[in-house]
N, C-alpha and C positions, 0 to 999 in steps of 0.2 A: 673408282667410280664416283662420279660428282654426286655431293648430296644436293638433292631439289624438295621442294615443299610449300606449304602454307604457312605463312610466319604465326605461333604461335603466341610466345613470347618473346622481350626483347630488354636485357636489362646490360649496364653499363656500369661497371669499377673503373676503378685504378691498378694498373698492374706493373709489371717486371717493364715491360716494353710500352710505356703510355699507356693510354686508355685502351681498355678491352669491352668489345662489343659481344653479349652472345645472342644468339640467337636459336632459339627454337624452333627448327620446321616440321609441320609430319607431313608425310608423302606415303606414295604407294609401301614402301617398307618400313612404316613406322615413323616413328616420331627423333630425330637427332637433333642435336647441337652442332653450332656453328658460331667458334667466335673468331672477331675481326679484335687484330692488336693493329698497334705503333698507329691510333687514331687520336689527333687532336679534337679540341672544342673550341669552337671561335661563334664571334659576332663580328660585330661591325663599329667603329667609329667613326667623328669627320675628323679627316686627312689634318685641319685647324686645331683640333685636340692634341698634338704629339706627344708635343713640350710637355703640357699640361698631364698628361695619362705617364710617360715617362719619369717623371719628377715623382706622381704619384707611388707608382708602383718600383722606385730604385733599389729598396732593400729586399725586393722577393726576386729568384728566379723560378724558369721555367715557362716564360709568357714570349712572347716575338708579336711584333709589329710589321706586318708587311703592307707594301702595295700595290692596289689591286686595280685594274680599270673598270670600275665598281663607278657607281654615282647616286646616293641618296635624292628622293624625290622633290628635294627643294633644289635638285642639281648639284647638289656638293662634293668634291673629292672620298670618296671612304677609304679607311683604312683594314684590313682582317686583322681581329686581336687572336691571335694563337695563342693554348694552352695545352701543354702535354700532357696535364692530370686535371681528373676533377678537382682537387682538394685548391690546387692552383687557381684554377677558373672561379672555384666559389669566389673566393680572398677576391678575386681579381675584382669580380663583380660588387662586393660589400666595398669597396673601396674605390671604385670609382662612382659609383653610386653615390654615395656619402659626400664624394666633391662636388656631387652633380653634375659628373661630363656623362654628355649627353652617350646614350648606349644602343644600339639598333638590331633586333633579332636577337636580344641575349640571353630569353627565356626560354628558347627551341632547344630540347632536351638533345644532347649532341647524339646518341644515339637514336632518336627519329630525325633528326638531319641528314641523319646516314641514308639512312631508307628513302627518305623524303624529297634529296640529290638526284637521287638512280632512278627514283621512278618506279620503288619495288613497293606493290599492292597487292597485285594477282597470286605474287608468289618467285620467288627466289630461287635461285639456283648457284651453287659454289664454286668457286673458279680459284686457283691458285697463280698469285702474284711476285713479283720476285720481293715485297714487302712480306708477304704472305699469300695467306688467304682473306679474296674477297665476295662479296654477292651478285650478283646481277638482275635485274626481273629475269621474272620466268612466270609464265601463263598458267596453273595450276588451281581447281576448281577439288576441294580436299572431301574426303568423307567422315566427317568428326564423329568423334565416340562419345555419346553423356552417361554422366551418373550423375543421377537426380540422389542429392542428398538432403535429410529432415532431420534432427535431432527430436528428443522429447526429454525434459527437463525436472525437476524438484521448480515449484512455483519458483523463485528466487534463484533459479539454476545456477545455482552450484553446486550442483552435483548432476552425472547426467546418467539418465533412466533409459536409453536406448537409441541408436541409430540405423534409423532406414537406408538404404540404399538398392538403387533399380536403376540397371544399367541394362538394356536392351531387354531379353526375356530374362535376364538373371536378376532375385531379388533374395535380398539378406534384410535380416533387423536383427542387431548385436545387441544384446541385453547386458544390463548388469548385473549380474546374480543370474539367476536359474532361467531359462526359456522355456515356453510352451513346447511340447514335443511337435514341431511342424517341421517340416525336410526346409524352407528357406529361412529357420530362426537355430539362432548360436547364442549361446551364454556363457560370460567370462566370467572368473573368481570375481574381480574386483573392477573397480572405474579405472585401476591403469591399465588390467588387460584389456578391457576393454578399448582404451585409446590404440594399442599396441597392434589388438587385431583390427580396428578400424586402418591403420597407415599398409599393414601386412596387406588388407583385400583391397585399397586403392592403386597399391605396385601391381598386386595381381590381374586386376583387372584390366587398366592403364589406359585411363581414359583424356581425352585431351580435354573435355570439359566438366567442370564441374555446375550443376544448374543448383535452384531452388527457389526458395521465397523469402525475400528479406533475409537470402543465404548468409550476406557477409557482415551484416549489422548483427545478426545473431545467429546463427549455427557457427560459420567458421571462427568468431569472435568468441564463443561462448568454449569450441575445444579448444583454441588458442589458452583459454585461461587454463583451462582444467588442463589440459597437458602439464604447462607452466606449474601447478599445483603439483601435478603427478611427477612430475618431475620426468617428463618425457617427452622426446623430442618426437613432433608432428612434423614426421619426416615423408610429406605428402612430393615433394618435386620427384621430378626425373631424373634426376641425379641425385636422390637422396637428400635435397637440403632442406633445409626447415622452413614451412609457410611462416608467412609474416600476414600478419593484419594489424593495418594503423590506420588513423583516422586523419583526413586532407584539412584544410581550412575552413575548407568550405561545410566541414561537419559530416562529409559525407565518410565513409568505411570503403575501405579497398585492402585486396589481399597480392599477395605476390607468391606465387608456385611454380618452381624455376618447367618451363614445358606443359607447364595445366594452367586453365584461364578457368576462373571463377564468374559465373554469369549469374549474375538475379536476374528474378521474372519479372520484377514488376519493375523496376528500372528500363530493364529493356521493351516491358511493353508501353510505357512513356515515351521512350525515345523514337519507338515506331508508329505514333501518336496515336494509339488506342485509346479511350475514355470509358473510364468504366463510375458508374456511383461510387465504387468503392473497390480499392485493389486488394481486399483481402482474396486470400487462396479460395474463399470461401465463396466469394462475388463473383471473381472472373473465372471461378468453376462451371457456377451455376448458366453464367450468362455464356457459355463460350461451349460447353459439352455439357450444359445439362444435368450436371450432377455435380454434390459436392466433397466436404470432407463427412469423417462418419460420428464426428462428433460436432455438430452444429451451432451452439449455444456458444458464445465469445466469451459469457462473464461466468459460464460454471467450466469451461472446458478445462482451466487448470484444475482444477477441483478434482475434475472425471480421470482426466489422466493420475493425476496421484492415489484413485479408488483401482483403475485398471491394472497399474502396477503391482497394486497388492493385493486385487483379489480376481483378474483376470486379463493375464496376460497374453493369451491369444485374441482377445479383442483389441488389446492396448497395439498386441505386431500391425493388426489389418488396418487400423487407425492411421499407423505410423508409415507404414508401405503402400498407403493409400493416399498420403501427402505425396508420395515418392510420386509416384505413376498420375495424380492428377497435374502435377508440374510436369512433367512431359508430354501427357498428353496437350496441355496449353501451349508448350512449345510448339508440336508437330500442329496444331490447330491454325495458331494464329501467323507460321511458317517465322516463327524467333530469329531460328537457327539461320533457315537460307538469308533472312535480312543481316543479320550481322556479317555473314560471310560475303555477303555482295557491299554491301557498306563498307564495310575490310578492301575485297577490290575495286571498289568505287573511289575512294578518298585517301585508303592509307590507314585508316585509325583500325587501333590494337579491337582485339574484338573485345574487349574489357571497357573498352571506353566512354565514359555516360558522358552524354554531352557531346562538346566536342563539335561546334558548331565552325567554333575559331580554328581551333587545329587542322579540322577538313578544307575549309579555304584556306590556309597555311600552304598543307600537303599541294594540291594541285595548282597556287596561284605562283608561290614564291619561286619553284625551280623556274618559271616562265620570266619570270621579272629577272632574274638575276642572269640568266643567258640571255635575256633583250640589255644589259646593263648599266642595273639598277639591285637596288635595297632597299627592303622596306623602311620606313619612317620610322621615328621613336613616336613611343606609347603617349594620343593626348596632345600632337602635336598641328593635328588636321583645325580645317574652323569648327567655331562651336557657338560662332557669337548669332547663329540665323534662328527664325522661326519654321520651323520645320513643319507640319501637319503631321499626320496620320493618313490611312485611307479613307477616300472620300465617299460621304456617306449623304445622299441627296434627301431633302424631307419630302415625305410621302403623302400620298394621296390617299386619307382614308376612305373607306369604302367597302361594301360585298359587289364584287364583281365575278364575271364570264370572260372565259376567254382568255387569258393574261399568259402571255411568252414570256418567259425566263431567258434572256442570251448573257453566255458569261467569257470572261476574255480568258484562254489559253493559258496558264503561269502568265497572269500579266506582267507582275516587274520582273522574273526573269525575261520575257520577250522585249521587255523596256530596253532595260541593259541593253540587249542587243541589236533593236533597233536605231537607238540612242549613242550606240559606243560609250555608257556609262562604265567609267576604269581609273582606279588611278594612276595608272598610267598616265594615260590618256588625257588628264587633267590635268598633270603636272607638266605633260608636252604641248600643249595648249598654243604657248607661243611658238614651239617650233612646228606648226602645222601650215600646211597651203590654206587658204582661202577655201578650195572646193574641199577639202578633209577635215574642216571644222564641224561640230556639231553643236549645237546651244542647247545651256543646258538653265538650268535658274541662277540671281542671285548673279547676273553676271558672267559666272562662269562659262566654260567651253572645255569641249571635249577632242582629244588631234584623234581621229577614224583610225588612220594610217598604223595607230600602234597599240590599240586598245590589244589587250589580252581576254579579260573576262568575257566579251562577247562570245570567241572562239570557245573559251570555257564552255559556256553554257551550250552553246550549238553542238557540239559536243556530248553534253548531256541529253540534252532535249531529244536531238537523233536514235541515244541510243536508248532515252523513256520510250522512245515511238516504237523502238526493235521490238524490248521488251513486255511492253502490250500487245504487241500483238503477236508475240509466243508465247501469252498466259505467261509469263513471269510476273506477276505481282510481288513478290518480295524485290527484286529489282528494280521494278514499277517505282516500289513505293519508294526504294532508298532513294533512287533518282530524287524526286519528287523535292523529297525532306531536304539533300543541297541543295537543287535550285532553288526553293525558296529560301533558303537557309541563306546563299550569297547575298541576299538583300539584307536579308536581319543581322548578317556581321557588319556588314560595311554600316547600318542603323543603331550598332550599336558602340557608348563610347569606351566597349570594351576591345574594341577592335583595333590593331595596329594603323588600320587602314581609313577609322574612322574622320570623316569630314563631312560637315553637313550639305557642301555644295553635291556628293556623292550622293543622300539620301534624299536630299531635295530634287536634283533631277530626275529620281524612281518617284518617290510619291506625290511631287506636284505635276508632273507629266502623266501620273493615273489619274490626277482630278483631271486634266484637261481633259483626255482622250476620253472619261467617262461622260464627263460633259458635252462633247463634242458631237461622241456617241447619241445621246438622246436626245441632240439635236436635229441629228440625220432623221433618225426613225418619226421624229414630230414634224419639221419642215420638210421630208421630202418625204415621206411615206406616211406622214396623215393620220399614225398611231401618237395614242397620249402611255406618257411614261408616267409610270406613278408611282414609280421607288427605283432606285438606286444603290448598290454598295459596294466601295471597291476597285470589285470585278466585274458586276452583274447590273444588268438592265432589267426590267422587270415591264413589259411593254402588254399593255391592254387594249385588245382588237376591237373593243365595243361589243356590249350587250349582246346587239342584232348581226354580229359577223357572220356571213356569208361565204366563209371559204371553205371548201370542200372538204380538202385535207391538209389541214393544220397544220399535222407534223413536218406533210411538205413544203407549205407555204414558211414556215420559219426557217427551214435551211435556206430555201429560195433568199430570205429577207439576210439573212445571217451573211452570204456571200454577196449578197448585193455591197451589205456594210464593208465587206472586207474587200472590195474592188473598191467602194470610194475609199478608207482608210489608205490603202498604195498609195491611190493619187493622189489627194489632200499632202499625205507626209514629204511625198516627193515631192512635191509642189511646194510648199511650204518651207520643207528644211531638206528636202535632199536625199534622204534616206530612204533605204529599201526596207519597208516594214516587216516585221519576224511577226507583227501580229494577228492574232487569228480568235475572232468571234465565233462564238460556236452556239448554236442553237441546243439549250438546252433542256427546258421544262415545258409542258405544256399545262397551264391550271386551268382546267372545265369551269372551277370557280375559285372563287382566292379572296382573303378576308385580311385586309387592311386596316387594324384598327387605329385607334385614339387612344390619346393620353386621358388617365383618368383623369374624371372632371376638367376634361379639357376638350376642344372640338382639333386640338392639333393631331397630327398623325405623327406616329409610334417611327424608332426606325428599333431595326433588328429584329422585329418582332411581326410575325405574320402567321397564317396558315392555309393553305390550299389542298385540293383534291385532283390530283393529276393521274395520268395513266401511265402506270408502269407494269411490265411484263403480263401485257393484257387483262392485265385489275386492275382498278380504282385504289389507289392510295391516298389516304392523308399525309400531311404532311404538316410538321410544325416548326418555328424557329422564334424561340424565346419568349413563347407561350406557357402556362399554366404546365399543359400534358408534358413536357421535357427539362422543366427546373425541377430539382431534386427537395426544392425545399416548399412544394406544395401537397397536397395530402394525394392521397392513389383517388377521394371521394372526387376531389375535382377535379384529375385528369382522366376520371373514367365518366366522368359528366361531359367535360367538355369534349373529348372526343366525339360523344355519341350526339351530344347537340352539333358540333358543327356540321360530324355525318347525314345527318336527317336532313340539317338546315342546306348545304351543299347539295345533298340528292334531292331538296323539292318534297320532303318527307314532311308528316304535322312533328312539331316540334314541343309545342306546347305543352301537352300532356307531360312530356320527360321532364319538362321545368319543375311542375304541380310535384308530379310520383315523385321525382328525387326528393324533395323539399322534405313531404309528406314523410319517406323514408329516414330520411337525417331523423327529425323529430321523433319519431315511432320509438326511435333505437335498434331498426333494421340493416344500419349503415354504420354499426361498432368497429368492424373490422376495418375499415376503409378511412378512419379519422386519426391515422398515424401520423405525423409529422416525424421527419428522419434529417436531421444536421450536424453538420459534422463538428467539434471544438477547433478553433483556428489557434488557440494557442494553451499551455496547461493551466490546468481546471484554477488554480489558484493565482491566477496572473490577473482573473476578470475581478478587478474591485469597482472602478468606475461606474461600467455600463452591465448588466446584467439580463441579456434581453433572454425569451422563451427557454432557447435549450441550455440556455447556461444554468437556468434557475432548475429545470429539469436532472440535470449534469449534478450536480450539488446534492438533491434530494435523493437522485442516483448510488451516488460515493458514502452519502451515507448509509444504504440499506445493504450495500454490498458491504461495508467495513461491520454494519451488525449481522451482516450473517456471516462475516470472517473468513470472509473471501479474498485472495490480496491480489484485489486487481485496483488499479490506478490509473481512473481517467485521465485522458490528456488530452493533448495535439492532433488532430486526424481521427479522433474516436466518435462514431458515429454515434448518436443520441435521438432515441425515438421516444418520442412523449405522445402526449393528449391532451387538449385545451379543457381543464374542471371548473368547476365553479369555484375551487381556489388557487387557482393560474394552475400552470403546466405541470404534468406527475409523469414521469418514467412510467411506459408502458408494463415494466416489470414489477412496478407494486404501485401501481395508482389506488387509491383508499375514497376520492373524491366522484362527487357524478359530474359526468361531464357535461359541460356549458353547448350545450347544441344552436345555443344562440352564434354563440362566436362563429360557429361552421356556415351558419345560413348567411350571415356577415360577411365574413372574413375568407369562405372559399366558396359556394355557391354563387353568391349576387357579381363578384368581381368577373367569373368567369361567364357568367351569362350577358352580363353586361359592355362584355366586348362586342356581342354580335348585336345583341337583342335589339341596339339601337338604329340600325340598319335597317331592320324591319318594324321602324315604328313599336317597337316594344320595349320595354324594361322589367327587369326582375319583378321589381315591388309592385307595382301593377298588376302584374299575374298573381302573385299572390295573392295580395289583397281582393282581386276579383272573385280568388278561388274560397278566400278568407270569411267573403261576404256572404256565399251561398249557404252557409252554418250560421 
């Protein structure tokens, strides 16, 4: 019976017969292995190298030269460097490297080459060769098992004081030493029984994932050591082997569990580009289900947990099993699991893999290019000598205005690309194209239509973003989403195999154009004035006195109108059949345009409006006051309520006066927090020392006098208050606060976006209101 499944893991030795590949699937019967022997590792050189790599490499065997009818993107002969083992392949690489012959694909871990050849993503199935045994795809949509794993530590952990675990309805918290009499808590003699029966209830259990929070920087890192101490092997795989955690280049933590994938929460909610102020467990609890951990306090919770151990350890288990179950619940929340799983069959990438922009376009670009034949380029070899831009961002027309359409372009540079036949391919065949297969692109360059690949890509995707909307798959929705854009931002960047700036330049200077172009039609032929721009997005103002019935239909009307002359123009023009598609998207009743402080220029990025959504009135804000993290709650709960009034035609003024009034009273203590976050550790800031750093410092000290051992740093969130002797940690300010600064420095700034629109300014009203006393 062939074994079939979802690839779980996937790791690569050297063995009796070459390289051995295993593989981890689970499927309807569980979870097996599957390894592929007698497997080489190759890259690529030019055919011109021979001599040069032979010469190199004459006192090592185990490598072969073959040729292949291959051709590198500058056209040139390739050569496949075969290696029977890895240990070979390293050598092999260190040492041509070192002569500098040029190397192509030689960083593709040959075990995802393997996968990455076949075309296996969805899922695999095992098939017997007269080599052996091999994979094949196979369409396989798995039902993974989590155990949300937490530890809780001695302040300085080394030592560990209990572990939660909550795998479906089953929950355990293993103590060290004695446990509360609860039917889901066990206590072992000592810290190795403890690890002992922790690896005993992971086989038992046997789950294919492991979740948590900042799991692998510290929980699997932290029993990694203590086993190591104990002198016991954390024999967490499926075969019994011992988890590894090591640390990559890049600083980041990764584990290796031969059949178990260790997943962090907040990695993965990054990567599925969630934003939160803050990703403690405690933040995206709060914000996501409403509820948090059950000890709240960040700078006494080591503290509490070293009191619960020792004087109540049935609060200390609820604590701890309470991390467990709220990491899942954010999982099932924010739909983790199904994203990773479709990203897995979308691209290829392990479900372990943070990032992974590059590798994703790898997986689905490279098998295309090398059956059209071709090889990818060496690293850094693309141009680099152009001025590229960014997306283009139009200056705007300050203003309070009515009426204002929002239209925004569909994935623009993915629909570029494929209007465009933007490819490297396709650039590199440039001169072997007809005349009618040409596309123009900047900088000179040109595009041959005829052999582009990435267009096909993405149409590809796009089709199957549009399935997936609209069978409610949002976790698919979204993985779509994330590579389409994502093709742009590899080929943008010069981390990219593929990078050349004639590649980035015809996506983002064909966004300026077509934006441009854009808010040309809607001015000369439709008699609307545009008064911002960015990107993607037009921002088009009907006039005060608009007269159109219904709005929302008069914008698709205008939307398709655009999108029937954009056909015609591009055919017209260059040839092409356009992928792109204007969409009418906002409707602002009213919309606030501001100005550069002290300046009469218009703002870009920064706006707000009141549009209609789900039959309410919504606000809406974008790089204003109410949505930077680093304004106080006083003035985003001001400026909300003034622009509300001022947008619905409300009196306004009074809020101006009452707020003021209130600031100074001392009715508005709780509302004058400032919250920042340290961008690097507390003692790195000598130079410059601005608010929260100087807060940050008076902080470190009051925590080290009450002999607490926590240590500010990097990411650590810092709430102060502006006193009359600058800024004090709201946890022991000693100072009265300067309520002068707030009427300054958050009040007038926020009033003063709008007030001037209406012939008014902050200080004015004041002073009006100043004079009547």
């Amino acid at each position: 019976m062939p074994i079939t499944g979802f690839p779980l893991t996937r790791t690569q030795r050297d063995g009796s017969q070459g390289i051995e590949y295993t593989f981890w699937l689970t499927g309807v019967e569980g979870a097996h292995a599957v390894t592929v022997t007698h497997a080489e590792a190759v890259c690529f050189v030019f055919a011109i190298d021979q001599a040069a790599i032979e010469s190199c490499l004459k006192d090592i065997s185990g490598w072969t030269l073959r040729h292949l009818e291959l051709k590198s993107l500058s056209l040139k002969p390739v050569m496949g460097l075969y290696c029977q083992s890895l240990k070979v392949y390293w050598e092999v690489l260190k040492r041509l490297e070192a002569e500098q012959i040029a190397l192509m694909e030689e960083d593709i871990r040959p075990v995802d080459r393997y996968l990455m050849e076949r075309f296996i993503r969805t899922g695999a199935v095992q098939f017997e060769t007269v080599k052996g045994v091999e994979l094949r795809p196979y369409d396989f949509t798995p039902d993974l098992k989590l155990l949300s794993l937490d530890i809780e530590t001695t302040l300085n952990a080394n030592q560990l004081l209990s572990i939660g675990l909550q795998q479906g309805d089953q929950s355990l918290v293993l103590f060290n030493g004695e446990a509360p009499e609860l039917a889901w808590c066990e206590g072992c003699s000592d810290e190795r029984t403890l690890l002992q029966r922790f690896v005993e209830i992971v086989a038992d259990w046997d789950p294919d994932l492991i979740v948590g929070w900042n799991l692998i920087g510290f929980d699997l890192r932290v029993l990694a050591r203590r086993a190591k101490a104990n002198r016991v092997g954390l024999k967490l795989g499926r075969d019994s082997s011992e988890m590894h955690v090591d640390v990559g280049q890049n600083g980041r933590w990764f584990s290796r569990i031969a059949g178990r994938v260790a997943i962090d929460g907040i990695e993965t909610l990054k990567g599925a580009t969630w934003q939160f102020d803050s990703f403690s467990l405690e933040s995206v609890a709060q914000a996501l289900l409403g509820r948090g951990k059950a000890i709240d306090n960040p700078y006494d919770r080591g503290e509490k947990i070293q009191q619960l151990f020792r004087e109540d350890k049935q609060a200390l288990a609820t604590y701890n099993i309470e991390d467990c179950r709220l990491v899942l619940e954010i999982f099932k929340k924010a739909e983790l699991l199904e994203y990773l799983i479709e990203r897995t069959r979308l691209t290829g990438l392990a479900l372990d893999k943070v990032g992974g922009s590059q590798a994703a376009f790898d997986n689905l670009y490279l098998p295309k290019l090398h059956r059209a034949g071709y090889v990818a380029p060496p690293y850094a070899s693309g141009r680099s000598d152009l001025s590229v831009p960014g997306g283009f961002v139009m200056e705007s027309k300050p203003g309070l205005y009515r009426d204002v359409l929002v239209f925004d372009f569909k994935s623009l540079y993915p629909s570029i690309i494929r209007t465009f036949s933007v490819d490297p391919l396709a650039l590199a065949l440039a001169g072997e194209a007809s005349e009618a297969s040409l596309v123009p692109g900047f900088f000179g360059a040109q595009f041959n239509a005829d052999v582009a690949i990435l267009p096909a890509i993405i149409e590809e995707l796009w089709l199957a973003r549009d399935r997936a909307k609209a069978q409610g798959n949002s976790a698919l929705s979204q993985a779509i989403k994330i590579q389409m854009n994502a093709c742009y931002g590899v080929l943008g960047s010069n981390l990219c195999r593929f990078y050349d700036q004639n590649l980035s330049g015809a996506i983002t200077l064909r966004g300026h154009e077509l934006l441009q172009k854009t808010a040309q039609w809607f001015e000369f032929e439709r008699g609307h004035q545009v008064i911002y721009g960015d990107t993607d997005s037009v921002f088009v103002w009907l006039g005060d006195d608009c007269q159109q019935g219904d709005i929302a239909q008069y914008g698709a009307e205008l939307a398709d109108q655009a999108n029937h002359w954009l056909q015609e123009h591009l055919k017209q023009q260059y040839g092409v059949e356009s992928a792109l598609e204007l969409q009418y998207e906002t409707h602002f009743k009213r919309f606030l345009m501001p100005t550069m402080r002290h300046s009469e220029k218009g703002t870009k990025k920064r706006y707000a409006g009141l549009k209609r959504s789900g039959g309410e009135d919504q606000l809406v804000f974008k790089g204003l006051e109410t949505v930077r993290s680093d304004w106080t709650p006083l003035a985003k709960k001001f400026q909300t309520e003034l622009l509300s009034r001022i947008f619905n035609d409300e009196s306004w003024r009074d809020l101006v006066v009452e707020t003021t009034e209130q600031l100074l009273s001392g009715n508005a203590d709780h509302q004058l927090t400032y919250r920042r976050r340290l961008r690097r550790p507390l003692d790195a800031y000598q130079a410059s020392n601005p608010p929260h750093v100087k807060a940050a410092k008076k902080m470190q000290s009051y925590l080290d006098r009450q002999g607490l051992n926590v240590r500010l740093g990097r990411g650590d969130p810092i709430e102060y208050v502006m006193t009359v002797n600058g800024p004090e940690p709201t946890i022991c300010r000693k100072s009265i606060i300067d309520y002068q600064h707030y009427v300054s420095k958050q009040l007038e700034p926020v009033a003063d976006t709008v007030l001037p629109f209406l012939g008014a300014s902050f200080n004015d009203l004041i002073d009006k209101q100043r004079a009547l006393f």
